[in-house]
C-alpha positions in Angstrom: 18.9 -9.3 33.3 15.3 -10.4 34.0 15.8 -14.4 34.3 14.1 -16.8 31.8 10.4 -18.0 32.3 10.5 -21.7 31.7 7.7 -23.3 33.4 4.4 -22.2 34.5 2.3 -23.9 37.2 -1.0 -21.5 37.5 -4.5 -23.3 38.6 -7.4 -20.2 37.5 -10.9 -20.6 38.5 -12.6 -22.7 36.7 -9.6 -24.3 35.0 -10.0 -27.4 33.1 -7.2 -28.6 31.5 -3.5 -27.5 30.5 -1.4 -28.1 27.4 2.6 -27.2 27.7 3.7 -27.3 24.4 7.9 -26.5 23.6 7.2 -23.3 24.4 3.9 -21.9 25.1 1.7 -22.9 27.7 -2.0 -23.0 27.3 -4.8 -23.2 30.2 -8.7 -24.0 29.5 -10.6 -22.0 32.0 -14.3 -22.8 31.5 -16.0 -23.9 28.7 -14.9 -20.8 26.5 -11.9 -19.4 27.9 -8.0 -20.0 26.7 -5.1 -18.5 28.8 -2.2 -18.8 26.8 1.1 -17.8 28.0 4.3 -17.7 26.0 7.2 -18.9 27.8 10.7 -18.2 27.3 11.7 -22.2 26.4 13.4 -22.5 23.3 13.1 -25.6 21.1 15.0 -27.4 18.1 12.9 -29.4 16.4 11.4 -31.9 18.9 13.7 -31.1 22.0 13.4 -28.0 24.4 16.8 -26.6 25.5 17.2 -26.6 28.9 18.2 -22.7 28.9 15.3 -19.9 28.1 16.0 -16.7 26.4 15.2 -13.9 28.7 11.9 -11.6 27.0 11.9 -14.3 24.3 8.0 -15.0 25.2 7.1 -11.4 25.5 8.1 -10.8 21.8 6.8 -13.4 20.9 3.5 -12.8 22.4 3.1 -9.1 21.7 4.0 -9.8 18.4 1.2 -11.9 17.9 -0.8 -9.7 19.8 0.0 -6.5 17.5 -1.4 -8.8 14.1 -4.3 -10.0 16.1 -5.1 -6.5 16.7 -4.2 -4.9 13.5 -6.2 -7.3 11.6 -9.5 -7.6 13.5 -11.6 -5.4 11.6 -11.3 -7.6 8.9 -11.9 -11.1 10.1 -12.5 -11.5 13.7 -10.1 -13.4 15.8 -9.8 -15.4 19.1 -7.9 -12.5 21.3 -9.8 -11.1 24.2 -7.0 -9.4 26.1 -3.5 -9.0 26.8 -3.4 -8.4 30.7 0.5 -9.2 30.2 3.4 -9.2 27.7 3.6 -12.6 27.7 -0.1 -14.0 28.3 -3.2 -13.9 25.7 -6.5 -14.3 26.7 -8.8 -14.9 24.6 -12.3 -17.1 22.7 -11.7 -21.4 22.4 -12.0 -21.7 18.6 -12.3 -24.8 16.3 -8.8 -25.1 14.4 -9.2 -25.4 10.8 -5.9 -26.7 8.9 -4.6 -25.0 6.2 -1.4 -26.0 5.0 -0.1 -23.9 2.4 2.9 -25.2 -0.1 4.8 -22.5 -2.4 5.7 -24.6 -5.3 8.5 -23.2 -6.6 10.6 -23.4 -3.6 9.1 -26.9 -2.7 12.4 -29.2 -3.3 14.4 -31.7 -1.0 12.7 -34.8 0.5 9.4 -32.7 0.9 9.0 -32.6 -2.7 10.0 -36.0 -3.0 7.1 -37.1 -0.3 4.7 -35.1 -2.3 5.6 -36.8 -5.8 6.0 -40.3 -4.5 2.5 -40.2 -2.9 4.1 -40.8 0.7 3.0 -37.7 1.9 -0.7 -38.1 3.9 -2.9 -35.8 4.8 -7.1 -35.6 5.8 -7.7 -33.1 3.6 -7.6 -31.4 0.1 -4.6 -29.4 -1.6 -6.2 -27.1 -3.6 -3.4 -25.5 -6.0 -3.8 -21.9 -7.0 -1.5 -21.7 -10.8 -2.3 -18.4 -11.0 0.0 -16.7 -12.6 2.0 -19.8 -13.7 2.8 -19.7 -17.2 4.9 -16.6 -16.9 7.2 -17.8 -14.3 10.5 -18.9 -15.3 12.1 -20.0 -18.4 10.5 -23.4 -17.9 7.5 -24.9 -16.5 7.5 -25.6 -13.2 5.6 -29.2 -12.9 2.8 -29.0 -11.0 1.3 -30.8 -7.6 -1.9 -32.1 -9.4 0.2 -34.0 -11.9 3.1 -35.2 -9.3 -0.3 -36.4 -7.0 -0.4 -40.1 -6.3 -3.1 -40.0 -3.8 -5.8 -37.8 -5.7 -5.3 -35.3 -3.3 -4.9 -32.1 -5.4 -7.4 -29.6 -7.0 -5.8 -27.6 -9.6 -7.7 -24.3 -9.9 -6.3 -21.5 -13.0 -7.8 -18.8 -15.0 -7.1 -17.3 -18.1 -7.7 -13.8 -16.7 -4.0 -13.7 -17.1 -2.6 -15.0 -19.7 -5.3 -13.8 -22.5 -7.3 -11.0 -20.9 -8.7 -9.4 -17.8 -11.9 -9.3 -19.5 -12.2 -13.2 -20.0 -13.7 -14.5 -16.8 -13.0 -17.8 -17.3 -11.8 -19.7 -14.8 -11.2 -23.3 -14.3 -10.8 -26.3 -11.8 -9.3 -29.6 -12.5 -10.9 -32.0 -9.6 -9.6 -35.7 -9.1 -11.2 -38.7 -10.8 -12.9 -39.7 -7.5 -14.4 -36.2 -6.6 -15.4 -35.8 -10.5 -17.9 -38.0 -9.9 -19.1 -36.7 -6.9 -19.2 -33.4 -8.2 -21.6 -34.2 -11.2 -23.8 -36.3 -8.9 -24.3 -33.6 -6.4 -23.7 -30.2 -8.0 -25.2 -31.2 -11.8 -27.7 -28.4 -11.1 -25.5 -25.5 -11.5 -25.2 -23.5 -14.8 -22.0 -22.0 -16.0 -22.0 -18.4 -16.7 -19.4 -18.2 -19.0 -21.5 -17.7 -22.6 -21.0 -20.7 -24.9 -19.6 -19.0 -27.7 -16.9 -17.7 -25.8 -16.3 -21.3 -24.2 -16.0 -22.8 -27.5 -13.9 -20.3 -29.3 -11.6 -21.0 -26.2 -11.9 -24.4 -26.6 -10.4 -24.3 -30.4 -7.9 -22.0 -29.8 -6.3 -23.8 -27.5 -6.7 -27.5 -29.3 -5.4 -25.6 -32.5 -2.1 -24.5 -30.6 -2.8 -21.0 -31.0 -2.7 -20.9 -26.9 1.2 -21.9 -26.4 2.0 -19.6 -29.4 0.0 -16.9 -27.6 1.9 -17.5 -24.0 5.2 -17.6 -26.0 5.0 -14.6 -27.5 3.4 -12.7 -24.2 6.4 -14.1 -22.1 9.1 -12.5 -24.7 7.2 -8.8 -24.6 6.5 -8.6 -21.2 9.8 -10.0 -19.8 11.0 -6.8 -22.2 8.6 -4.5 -20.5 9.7 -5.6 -17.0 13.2 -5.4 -18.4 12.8 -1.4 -19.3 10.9 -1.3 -15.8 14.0 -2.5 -13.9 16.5 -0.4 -15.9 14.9 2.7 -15.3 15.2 2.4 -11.7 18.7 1.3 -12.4 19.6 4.3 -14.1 17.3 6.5 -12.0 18.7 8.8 -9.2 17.7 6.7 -6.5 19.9 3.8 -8.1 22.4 3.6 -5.3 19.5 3.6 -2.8 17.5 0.1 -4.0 18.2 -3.4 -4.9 15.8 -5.5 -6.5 15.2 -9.4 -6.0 14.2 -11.6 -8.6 13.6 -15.2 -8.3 11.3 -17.0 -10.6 8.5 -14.3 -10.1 7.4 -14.3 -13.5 6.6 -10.3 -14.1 7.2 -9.4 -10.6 9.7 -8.2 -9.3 10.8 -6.7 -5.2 12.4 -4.1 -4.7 14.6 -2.9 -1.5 14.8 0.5 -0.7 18.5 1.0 1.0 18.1 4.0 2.9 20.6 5.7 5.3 18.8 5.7 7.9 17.6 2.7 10.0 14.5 1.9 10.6 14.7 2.7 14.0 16.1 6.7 13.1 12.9 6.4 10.9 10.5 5.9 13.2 11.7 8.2 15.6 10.7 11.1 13.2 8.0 12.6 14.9 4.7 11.8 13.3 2.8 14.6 14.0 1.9 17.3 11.8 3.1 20.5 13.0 1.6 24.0 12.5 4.6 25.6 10.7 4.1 27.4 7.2 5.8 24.8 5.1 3.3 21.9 7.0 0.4 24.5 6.3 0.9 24.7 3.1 2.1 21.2 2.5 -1.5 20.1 3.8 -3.0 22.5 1.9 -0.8 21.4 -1.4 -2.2 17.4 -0.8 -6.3 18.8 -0.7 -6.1 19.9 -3.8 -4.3 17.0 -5.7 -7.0 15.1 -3.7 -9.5 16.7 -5.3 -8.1 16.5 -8.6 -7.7 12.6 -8.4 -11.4 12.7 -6.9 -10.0 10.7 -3.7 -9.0 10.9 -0.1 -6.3 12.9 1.1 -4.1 10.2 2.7 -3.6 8.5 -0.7 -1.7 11.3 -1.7 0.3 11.1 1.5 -0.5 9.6 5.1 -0.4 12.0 7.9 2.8 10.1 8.8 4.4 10.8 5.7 3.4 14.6 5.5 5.1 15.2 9.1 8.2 13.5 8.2 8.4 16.1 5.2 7.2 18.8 7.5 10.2 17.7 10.2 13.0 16.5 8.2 12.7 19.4 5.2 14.2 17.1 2.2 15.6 19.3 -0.6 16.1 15.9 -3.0 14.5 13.6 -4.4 17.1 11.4 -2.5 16.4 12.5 0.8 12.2 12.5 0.1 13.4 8.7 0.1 14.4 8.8 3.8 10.7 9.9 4.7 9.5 7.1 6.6 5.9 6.4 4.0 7.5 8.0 0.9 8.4 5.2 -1.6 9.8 5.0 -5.4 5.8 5.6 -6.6 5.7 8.9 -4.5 8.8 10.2 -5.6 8.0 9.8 -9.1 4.6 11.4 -9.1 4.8 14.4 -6.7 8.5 14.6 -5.6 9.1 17.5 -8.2 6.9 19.5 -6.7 6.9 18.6 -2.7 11.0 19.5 -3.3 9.7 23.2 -4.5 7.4 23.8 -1.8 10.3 22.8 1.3 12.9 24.9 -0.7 10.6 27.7 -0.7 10.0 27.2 3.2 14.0 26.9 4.3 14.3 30.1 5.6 11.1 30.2 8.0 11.6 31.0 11.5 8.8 28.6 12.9 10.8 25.5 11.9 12.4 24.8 15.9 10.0 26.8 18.0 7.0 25.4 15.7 2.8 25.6 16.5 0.0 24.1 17.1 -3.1 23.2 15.1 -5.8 25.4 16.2 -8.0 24.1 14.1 -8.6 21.4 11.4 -7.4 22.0 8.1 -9.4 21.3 5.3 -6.4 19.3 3.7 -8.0 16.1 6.1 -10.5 15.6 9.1 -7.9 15.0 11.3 -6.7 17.8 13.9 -3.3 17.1 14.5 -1.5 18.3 17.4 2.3 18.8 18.0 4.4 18.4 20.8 5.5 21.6 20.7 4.8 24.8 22.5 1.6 26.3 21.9 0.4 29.4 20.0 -2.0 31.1 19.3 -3.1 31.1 15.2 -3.8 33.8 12.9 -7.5 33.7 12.0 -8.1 34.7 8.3 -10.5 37.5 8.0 -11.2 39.9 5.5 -11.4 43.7 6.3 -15.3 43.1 7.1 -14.0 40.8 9.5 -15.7 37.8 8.2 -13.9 34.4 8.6 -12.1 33.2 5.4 -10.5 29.4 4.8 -7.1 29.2 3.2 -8.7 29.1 -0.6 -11.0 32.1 0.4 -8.6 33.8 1.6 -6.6 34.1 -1.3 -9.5 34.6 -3.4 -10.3 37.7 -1.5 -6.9 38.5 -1.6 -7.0 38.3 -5.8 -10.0 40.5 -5.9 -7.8 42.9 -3.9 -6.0 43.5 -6.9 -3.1 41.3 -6.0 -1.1 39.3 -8.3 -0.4 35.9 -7.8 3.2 36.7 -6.6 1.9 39.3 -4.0 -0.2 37.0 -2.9 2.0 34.3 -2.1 4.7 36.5 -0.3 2.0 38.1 1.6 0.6 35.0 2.4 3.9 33.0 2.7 3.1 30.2 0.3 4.5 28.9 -2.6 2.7 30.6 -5.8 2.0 27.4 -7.4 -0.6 26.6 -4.2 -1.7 30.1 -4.7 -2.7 28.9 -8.4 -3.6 26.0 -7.2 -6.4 28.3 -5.0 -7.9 29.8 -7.8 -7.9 27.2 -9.6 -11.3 26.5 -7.7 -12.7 29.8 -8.9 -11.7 29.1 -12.4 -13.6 26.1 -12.3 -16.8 27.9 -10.9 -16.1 30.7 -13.6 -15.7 33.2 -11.0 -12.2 33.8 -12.7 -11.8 33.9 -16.2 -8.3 31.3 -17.2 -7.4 34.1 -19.7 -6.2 36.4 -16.7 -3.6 33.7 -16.3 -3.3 31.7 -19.6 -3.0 33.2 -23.1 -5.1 31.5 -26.0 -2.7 29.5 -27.8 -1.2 28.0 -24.0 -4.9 26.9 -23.2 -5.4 25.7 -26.6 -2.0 23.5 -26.2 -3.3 21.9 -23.1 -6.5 21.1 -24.3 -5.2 19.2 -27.3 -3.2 17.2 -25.2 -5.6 16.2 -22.6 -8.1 15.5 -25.4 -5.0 13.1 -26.6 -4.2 11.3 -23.6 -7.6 11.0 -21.8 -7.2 9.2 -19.1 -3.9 11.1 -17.5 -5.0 11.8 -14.3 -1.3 13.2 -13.1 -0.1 16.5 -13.3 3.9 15.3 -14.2 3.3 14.3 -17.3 1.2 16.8 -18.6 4.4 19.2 -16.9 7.2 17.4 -18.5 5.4 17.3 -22.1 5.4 21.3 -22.1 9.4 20.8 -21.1 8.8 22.6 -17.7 7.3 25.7 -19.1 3.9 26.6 -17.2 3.6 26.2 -14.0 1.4 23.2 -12.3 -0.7 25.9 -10.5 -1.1 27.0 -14.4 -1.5 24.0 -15.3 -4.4 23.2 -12.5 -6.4 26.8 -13.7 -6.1 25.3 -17.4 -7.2 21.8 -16.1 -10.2 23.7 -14.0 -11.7 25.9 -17.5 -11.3 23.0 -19.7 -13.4 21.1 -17.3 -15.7 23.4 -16.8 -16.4 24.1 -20.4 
């Protein structure tokens, strides 16, 4: 085994200074440069054991490295390189402390400290309640009014706990910076209306406000309640656990899989050119559209080649899918089940392809590690080059039905529907090919109803199963239209 780095004793051009700390080591090259290196000491407390861990530093540093790195884009950072697992090299910044205090699991001589005024520090506490009034059966006392030291800014809102659409927000500032505040910052105007400040103001002096938080505490904690019992009951009961611990409305929930999260990631996550991923891509474009967003918020790329490798025929083992959570399940999995059953006898499943060309499911051309071949162009008998959705149009105006289509084609016919759909919605297609009168009339009165459903599932479930989402979509795409 590789032996422990302890100690470091580099001199770099240019070099400054040096800081060991218990375990990393940090050199100042210049008047901009850190060299930090992560050693393998290990520390209790205030005193460094005198034996290292072997690789200890190198996780340590990489894992730092890999936030750093994954979190640039949206606030720059200090990292410059990483010319080795266990060094950083990267910008000298000025530290700025933030120490952050989560109230509710505050307790012990900490606490005490904080309440008793013993604990110091240069700076300002500023204490985000947000949230607060729904946590627990009682109220949780708060840092502001355990302060000794008028160290504490209490900030709140009632976004919360009346309405989203009251933007009222407020800060409770010590005596001391009270007074500074009005001296210096007496020039700004609130923009919260005065009528809606005062009408605040009464309900809250006329006790209507505690009533209010009572009563919201007793229905929600009932609507989280119904949440929580219908994953309990659900299929995928034996597969979570769920976590509560004075979190108010929230809850987390752990998804138990049977595989571990190493077997997960080692599903490949490339999308390979086999029918069932075809048609899988093809299957996420149009429920793109019809959500008017990008394709990856149906499913990642990730998530679409775990389905496209590991062919799941449950809703329990759609679970496994590395990217495939609870939400997922509940809104597509009906259907993502239908499309791999209808794939389970392909042939291309071992041998697989690859992508010849981008599909118009995302702008991503996504290449497998399998053995090449050459795709089937789509033509029509002119020879003119057709896309997926073309293609089945041409093959409509044929004089194919939906059914021929899709065993011609080797998709599922709901993404056949799900093709025409688009034509419907031009009026190149008229709906009543597809959808008798009374149907389309049904659909229409529901969606007129229920206006902002945006899913397909419901709208499925409420007609018990009976059309078809790809009927469904073509109803959708004429009512739209019209």
């Amino acid at each position: 085994m590789k032996a422990a780095l302890v100690k470091t004793d580099f001199h770099f051009p240019e070099q400054k200074s040096v800081y060991h700390g218990k375990v990393r080591d940090v050199y100042s090259v210049g008047d901009d440069l850190l060299v930090m290196v992560a050693t393998d000491r290990i520390s209790a407390f205030d005193v460094i054991l005198p034996e290292g861990i072997p690789y200890k530093g190198q996780m340590l540093n990489q894992i730092a490295a890999k936030f750093l790195d994954a979190t640039q884009d949206i606030c720059p950072n200090w990292k410059l390189a990483s010319p080795d697992p266990m060094v950083t090299v990267g910008v000298r910044c000025e530290g700025f402390p933030v120490e952050m205090i989560v109230r509710g699991y505050l307790c012990g001589s900490a606490w005490r400290a904080y309440k008793s005024g013993v604990r110091e520090n240069d700076g300002y506490i500023i204490e985000d309640d947000y949230d607060s009034e729904f946590k627990g059966s009682k109220p949780i006392e708060t840092m502001f009014s355990a302060d000794k030291n008028e160290r504490v800014l209490y900030l709140n809102t009632f976004s919360k706990t009346i309405a989203p659409s009251m933007r009222i927000g407020y800060l409770v500032l010590p005596l001391h910076l009270l007074k500074k505040y009005r001296e210096t910052m007496n020039f700004l105007s609130c923009t919260v209306p005065s009528f809606e400040q005062y009408t605040l103001a009464n309900f809250i002096s006329d006790g209507y406000f505690e009533r209010h938080i009572s009563r919201m505490k007793k229905q929600y904690s009932s609507r989280k309640k119904e949440i929580m019992d219908v994953f309990k009951n659900s299929e995928i009961k034996d597969k979570i656990s769920i976590v509560e611990n004075m979190s108010g409305f929230h809850f987390l929930m752990k998804i138990n899989t049977e595989k571990s999260d190493a077997e997960k990631l080692a599903v490949p996550v490339k999308i390979p050119d086999t029918a069932l991923a075809r048609e899988l891509r093809s299957w996420r474009y149009e429920r793109a559209n019809e959500i008017d967003k990008p394709a990856f918020v149906v499913f990642s790329n990730a998530a679409l080649a775990g389905i496209a490798h590991l062919r799941p025929t449950t809703l329990t083992e759609l679970l496994d899918v590395p990217g495939v959570g609870p939400a997922k399940v509940n809104a597509y999995g009906e259907e993502i089940i239908g499309i791999v059953q209808s794939h389970l006898e392909d042939d291309d499943f071992e041998q697989g392809e690859t992508v010849s060309e981008a599909s118009e499911a995302d702008s991503h051309d996504v290449v497998s590690d399998a053995p090449k071949k050459v795709k089937k162009e789509l033509r029509d008998d002119e020879g003119n080059k057709l896309t997926t959705v073309e293609y089945s149009y041409w093959l409509y105006n044929q004089g194919n039905t939906v059914a021929q289509i899709a065993e011609k084609r080797g998709l599922n016919p709901s993404t056949i529907e799900g093709h025409l759909a688009r034509y419907v919605a031009s009026g190149d297609i008229d709906v009543h090919d597809f959808i008798d009168v009374d149907t389309l009339e049904k659909i229409e009165a529901y969606l007129a109803g229920h206006p902002d459903e945006k899913a397909l599932k419901p709208v499925y479930e409420h007609f018990d199963s009976k059309i078809s989402y790809g009927a469904l979509r073509m109803a959708i795409a004429a009512i739209r239209k019209e």
